[in-house]
N, C-alpha and C positions, 0 to 999 in steps of 0.2 A: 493556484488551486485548480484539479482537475475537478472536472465532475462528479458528485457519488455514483458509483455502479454497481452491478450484481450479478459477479462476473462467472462462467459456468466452467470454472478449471478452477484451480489451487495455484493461487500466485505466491513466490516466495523470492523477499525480496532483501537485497543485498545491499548497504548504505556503504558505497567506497569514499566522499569529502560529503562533509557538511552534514544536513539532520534532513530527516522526510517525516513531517507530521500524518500521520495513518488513524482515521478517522474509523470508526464503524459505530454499529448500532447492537445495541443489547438486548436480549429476550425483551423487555417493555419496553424498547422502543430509546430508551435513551442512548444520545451521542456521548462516545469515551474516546478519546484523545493519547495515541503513544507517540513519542517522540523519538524515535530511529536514529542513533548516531553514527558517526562513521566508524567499522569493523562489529557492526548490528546487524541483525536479520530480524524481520517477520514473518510471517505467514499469515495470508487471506485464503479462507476458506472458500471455495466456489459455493453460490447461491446467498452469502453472506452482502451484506451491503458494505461499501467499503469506498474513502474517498483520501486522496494524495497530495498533500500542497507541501510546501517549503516554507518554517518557519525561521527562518535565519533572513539574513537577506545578501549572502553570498549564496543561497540556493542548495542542491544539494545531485551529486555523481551518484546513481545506485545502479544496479543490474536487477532487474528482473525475469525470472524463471517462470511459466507457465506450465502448468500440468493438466490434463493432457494439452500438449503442443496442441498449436491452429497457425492457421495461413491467415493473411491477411483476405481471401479470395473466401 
């Protein structure tokens, strides 16, 4: 499980093996839960709250795309 963040780009993200649980939070406040399989995409909105773990326990291969690009620096 990564930490929740709130992250300032548009992440969109690509499940190649296995499932990625993609957590966020709703106008009130409540946690909703999607479960990302492999040939799935989502999309987290930037300034959104949003958190990543692996519910399988073979784990899970994605690519993630950020918009606009950042450096690690």
């Amino acid at each position: 499980v990564e930490p929740g963040q709130v992250p300032e780009f548009d992440e969109y993200t690509v499940v190649l093996r296995g499932a990625l649980r993609v957590e966020s939070r709703g106008p009130d406040g409540a946690l909703a839960a999607l479960d990302v399989h492999a040939g799935q995409a989502v999309i987290a909105r930037r300034g959104e709250w949003v958190r990543y773990s692996t519910p399988g326990p073979d784990g899970a291969e994605y690519l993630a795309v950020c918009l606009p690009a950042f450096s690690p620096d």
